[in-house]
N, CA, C and O atoms as a GROMACS GRO file, in nm:
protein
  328
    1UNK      N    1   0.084  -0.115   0.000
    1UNK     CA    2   0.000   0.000   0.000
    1UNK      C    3   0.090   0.123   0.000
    1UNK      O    4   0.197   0.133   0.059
    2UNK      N    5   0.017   0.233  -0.089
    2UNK     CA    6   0.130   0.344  -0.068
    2UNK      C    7   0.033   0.466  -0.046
    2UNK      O    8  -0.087   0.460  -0.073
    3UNK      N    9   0.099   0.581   0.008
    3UNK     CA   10  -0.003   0.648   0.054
    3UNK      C   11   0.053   0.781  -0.020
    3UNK      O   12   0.174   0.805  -0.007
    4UNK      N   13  -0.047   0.893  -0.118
    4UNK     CA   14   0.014   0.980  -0.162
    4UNK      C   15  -0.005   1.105  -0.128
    4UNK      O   16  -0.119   1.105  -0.082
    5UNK      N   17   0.041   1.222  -0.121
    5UNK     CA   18  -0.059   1.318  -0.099
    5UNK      C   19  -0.011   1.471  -0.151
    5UNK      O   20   0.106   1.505  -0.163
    6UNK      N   21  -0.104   1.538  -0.173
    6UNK     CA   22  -0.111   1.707  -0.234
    6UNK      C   23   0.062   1.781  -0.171
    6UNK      O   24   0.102   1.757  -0.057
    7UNK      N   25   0.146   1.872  -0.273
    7UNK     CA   26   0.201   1.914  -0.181
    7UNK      C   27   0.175   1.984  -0.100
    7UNK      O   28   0.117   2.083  -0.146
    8UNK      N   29   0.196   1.990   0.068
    8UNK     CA   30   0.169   2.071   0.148
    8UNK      C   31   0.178   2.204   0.081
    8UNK      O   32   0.066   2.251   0.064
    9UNK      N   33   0.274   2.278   0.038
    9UNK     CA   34   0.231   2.388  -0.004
    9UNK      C   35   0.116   2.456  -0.099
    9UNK      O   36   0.080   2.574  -0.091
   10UNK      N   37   0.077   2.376  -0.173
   10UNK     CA   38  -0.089   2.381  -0.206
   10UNK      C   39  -0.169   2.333  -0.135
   10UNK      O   40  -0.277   2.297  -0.181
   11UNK      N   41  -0.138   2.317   0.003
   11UNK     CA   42  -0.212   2.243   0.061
   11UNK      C   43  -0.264   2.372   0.159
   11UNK      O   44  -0.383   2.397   0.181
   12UNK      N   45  -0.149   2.449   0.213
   12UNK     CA   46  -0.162   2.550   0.295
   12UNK      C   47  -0.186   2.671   0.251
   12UNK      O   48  -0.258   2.742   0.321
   13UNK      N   49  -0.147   2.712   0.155
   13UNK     CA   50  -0.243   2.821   0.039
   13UNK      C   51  -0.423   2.786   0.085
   13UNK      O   52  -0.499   2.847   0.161
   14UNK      N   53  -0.441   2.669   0.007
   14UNK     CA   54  -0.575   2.657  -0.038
   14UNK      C   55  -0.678   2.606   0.169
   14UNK      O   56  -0.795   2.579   0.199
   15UNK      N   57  -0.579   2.615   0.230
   15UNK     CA   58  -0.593   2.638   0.389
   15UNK      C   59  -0.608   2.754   0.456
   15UNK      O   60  -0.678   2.757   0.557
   16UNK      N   61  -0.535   2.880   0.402
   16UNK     CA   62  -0.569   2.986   0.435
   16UNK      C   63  -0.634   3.031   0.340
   16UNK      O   64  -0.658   3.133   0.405
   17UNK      N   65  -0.687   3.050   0.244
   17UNK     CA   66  -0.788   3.100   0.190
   17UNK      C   67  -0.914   3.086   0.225
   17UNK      O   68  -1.002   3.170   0.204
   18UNK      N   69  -0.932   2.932   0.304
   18UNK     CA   70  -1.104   2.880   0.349
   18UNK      C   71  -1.075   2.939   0.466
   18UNK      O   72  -1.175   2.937   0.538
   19UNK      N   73  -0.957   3.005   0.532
   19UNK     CA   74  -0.944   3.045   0.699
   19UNK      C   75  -1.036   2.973   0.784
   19UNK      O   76  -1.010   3.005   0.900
   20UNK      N   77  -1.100   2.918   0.782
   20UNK     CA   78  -1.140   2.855   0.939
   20UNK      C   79  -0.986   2.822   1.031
   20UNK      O   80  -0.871   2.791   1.002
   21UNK      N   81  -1.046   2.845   1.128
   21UNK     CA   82  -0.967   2.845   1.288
   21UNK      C   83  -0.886   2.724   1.255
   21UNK      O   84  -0.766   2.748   1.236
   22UNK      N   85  -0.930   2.583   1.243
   22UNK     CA   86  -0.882   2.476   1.236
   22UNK      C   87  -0.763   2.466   1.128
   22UNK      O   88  -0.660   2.403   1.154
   23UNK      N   89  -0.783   2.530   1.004
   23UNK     CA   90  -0.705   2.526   0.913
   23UNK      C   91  -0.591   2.611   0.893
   23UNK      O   92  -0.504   2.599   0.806
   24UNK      N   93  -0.604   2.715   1.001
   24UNK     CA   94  -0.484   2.818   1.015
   24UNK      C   95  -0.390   2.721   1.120
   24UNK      O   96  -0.269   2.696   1.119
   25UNK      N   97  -0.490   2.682   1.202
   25UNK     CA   98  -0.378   2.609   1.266
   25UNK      C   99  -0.304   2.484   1.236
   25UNK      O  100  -0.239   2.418   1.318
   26UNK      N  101  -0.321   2.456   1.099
   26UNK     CA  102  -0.287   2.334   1.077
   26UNK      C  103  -0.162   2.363   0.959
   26UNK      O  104  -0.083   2.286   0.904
   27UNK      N  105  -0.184   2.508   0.951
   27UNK     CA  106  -0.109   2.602   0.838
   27UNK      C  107   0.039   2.617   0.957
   27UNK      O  108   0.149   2.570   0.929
   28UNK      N  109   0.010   2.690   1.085
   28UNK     CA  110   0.134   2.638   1.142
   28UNK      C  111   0.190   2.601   1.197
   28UNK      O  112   0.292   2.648   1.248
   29UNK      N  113   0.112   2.436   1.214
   29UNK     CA  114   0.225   2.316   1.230
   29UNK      C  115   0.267   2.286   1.144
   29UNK      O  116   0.368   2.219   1.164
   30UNK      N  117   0.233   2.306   1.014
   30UNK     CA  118   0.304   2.257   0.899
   30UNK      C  119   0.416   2.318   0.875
   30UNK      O  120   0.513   2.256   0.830
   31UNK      N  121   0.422   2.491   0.910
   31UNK     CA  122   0.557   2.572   0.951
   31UNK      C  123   0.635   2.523   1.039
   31UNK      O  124   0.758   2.524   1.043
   32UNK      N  125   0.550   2.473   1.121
   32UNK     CA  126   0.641   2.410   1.238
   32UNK      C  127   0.688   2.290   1.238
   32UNK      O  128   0.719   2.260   1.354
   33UNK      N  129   0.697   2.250   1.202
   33UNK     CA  130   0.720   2.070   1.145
   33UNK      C  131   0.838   2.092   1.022
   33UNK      O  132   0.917   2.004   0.988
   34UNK      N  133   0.832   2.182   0.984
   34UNK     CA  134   0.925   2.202   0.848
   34UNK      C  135   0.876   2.164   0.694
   34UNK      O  136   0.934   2.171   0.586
   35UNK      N  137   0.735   2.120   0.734
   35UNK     CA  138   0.658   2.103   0.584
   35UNK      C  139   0.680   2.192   0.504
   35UNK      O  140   0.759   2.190   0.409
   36UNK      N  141   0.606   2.281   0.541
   36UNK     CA  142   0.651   2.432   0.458
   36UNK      C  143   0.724   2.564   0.497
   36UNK      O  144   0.752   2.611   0.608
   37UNK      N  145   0.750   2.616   0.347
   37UNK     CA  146   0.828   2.781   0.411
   37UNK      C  147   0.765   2.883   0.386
   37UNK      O  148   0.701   2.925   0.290
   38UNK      N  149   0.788   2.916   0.479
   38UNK     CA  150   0.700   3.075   0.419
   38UNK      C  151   0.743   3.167   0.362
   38UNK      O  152   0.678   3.271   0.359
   39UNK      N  153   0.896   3.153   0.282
   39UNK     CA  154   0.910   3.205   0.198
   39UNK      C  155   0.851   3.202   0.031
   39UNK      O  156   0.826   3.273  -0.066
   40UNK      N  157   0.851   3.046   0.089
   40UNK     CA  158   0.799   2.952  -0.046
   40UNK      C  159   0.675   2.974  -0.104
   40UNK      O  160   0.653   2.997  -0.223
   41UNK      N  161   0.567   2.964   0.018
   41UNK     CA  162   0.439   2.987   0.016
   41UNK      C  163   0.421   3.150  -0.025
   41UNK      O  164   0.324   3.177  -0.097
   42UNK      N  165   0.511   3.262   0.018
   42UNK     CA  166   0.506   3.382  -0.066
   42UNK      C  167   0.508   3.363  -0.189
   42UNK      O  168   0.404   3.384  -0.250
   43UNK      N  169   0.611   3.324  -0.254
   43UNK     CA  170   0.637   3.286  -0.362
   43UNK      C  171   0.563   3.258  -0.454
   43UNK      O  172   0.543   3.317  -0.560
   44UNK      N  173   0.502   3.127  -0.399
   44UNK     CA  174   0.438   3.075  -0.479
   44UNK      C  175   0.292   3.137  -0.494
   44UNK      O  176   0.224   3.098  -0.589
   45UNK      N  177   0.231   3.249  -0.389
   45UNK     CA  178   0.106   3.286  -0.425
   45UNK      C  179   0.104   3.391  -0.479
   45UNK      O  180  -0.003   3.443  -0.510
   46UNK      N  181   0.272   3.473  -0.516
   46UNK     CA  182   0.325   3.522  -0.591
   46UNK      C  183   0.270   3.443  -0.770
   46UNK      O  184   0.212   3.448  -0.879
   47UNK      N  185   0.285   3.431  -0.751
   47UNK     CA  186   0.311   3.363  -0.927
   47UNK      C  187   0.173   3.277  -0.949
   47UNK      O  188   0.157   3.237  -1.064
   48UNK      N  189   0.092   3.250  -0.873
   48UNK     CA  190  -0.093   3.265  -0.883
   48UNK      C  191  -0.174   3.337  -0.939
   48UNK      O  192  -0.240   3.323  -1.042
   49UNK      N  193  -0.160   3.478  -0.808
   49UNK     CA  194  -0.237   3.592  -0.781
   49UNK      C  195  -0.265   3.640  -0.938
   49UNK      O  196  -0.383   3.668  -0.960
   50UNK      N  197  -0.163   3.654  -1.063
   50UNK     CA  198  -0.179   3.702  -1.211
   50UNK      C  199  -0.353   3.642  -1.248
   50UNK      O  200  -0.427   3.712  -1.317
   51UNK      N  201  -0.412   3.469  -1.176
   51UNK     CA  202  -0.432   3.417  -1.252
   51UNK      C  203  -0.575   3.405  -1.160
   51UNK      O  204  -0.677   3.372  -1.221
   52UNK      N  205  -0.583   3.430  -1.022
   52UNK     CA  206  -0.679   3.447  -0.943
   52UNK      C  207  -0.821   3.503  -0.989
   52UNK      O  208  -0.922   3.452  -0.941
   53UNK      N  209  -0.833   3.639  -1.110
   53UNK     CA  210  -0.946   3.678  -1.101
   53UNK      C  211  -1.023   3.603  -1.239
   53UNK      O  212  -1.129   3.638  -1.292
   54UNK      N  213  -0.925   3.479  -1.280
   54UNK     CA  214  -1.047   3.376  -1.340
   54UNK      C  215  -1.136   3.309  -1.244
   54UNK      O  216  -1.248   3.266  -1.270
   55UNK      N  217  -1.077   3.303  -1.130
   55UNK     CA  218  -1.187   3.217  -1.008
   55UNK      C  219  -1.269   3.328  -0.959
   55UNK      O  220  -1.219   3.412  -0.885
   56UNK      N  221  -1.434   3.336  -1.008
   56UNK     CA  222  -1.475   3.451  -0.946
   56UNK      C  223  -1.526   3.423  -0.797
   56UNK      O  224  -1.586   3.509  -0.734
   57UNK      N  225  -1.500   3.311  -0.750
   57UNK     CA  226  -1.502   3.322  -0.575
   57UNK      C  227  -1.442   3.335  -0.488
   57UNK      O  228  -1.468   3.345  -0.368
   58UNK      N  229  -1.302   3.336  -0.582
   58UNK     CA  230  -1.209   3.421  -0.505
   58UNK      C  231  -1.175   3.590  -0.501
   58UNK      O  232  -1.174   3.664  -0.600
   59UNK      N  233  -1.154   3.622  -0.394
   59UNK     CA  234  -1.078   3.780  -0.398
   59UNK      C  235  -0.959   3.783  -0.379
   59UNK      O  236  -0.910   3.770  -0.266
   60UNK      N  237  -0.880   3.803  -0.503
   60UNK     CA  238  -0.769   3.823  -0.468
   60UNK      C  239  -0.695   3.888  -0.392
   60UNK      O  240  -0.585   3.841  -0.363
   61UNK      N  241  -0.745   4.036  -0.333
   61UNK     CA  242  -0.699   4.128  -0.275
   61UNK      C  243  -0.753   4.085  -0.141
   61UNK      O  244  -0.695   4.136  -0.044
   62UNK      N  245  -0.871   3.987  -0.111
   62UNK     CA  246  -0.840   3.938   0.016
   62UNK      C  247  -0.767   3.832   0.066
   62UNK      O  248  -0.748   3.811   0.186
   63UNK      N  249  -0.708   3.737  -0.065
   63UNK     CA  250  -0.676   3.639  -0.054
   63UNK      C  251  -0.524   3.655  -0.009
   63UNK      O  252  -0.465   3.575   0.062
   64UNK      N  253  -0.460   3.796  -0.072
   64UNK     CA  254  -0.342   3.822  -0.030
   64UNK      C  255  -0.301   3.814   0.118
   64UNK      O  256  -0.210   3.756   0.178
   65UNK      N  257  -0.446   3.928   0.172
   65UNK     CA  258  -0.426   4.005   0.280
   65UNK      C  259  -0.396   3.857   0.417
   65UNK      O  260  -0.323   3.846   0.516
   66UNK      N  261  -0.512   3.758   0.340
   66UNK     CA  262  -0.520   3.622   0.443
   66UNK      C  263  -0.356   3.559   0.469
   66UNK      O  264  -0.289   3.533   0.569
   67UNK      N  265  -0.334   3.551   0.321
   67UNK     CA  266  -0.154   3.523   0.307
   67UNK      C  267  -0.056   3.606   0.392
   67UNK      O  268   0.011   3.552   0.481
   68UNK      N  269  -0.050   3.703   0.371
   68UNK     CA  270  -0.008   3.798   0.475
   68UNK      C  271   0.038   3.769   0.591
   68UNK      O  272   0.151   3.738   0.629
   69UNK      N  273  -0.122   3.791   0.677
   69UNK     CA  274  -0.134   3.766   0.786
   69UNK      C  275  -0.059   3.640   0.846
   69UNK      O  276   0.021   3.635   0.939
   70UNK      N  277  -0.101   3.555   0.777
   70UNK     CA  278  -0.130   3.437   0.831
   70UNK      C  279   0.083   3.394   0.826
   70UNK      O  280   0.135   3.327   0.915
   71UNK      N  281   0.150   3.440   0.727
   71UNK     CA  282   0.298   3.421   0.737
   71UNK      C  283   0.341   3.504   0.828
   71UNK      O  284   0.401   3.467   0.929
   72UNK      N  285   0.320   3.595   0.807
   72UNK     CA  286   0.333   3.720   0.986
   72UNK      C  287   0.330   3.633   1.085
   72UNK      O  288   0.428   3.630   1.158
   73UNK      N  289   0.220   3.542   1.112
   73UNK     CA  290   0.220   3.538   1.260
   73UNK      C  291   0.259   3.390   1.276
   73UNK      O  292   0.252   3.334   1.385
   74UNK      N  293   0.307   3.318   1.144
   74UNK     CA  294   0.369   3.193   1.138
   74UNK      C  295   0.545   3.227   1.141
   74UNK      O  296   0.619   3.134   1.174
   75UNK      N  297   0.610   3.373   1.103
   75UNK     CA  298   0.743   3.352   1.074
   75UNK      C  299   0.828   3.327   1.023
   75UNK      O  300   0.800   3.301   0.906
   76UNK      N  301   0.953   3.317   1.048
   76UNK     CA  302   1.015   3.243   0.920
   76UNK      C  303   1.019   3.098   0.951
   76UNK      O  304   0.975   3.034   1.046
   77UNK      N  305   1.084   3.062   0.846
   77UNK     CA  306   1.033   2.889   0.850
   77UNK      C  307   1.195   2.884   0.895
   77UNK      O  308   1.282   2.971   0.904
   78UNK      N  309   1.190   2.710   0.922
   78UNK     CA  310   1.350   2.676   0.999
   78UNK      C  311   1.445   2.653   0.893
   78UNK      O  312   1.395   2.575   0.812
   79UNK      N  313   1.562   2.689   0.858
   79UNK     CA  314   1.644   2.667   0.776
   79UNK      C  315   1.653   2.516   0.728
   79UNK      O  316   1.656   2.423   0.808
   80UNK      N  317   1.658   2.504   0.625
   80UNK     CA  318   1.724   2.325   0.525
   80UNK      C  319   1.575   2.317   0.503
   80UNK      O  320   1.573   2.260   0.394
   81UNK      N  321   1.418   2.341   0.542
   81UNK     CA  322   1.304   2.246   0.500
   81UNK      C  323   1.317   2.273   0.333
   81UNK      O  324   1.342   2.384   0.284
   82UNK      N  325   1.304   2.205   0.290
   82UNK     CA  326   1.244   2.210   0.134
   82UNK      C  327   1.147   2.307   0.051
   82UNK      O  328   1.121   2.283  -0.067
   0.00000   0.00000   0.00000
């Protein structure tokens, strides 16, 4: 049996965007664990955001602000994670 799964970093994007309580916090243990970086996760919602206002249920300009926040009060990530 093998078990596969989403990369965490699309995993934690598409986690802070639904923001419920549960999913921020699951955004950073995954910082905390070394799953993800939050440089990375800038990055990468960097190079999205161009493509965001085809999804009209998203807001991009709130979707940032959620990103934001939510690396603010996660930090920097620990040096060597991937």
């Amino acid at each position: 049996m093998s078990y596969r799964h989403y990369d965490f970093h699309a995993q934690a994007l598409a986690k802070i965007e639904r923001g419920h309580e549960l999913d921020l916090m699951d955004v950073g243990e995954m910082a905390r664990l070394g799953l993800v970086r939050v440089d990375r996760l800038r990055d990468l919602f960097d190079a999205i955001e161009p493509e965001l206002p085809r999804y009209p249920a998203l807001d991009p300009q709130s979707f940032r602000r959620k990103v934001e926040r939510v690396l603010n009060e996660v930090g920097p990530s620990a040096p060597g994670v991937p």
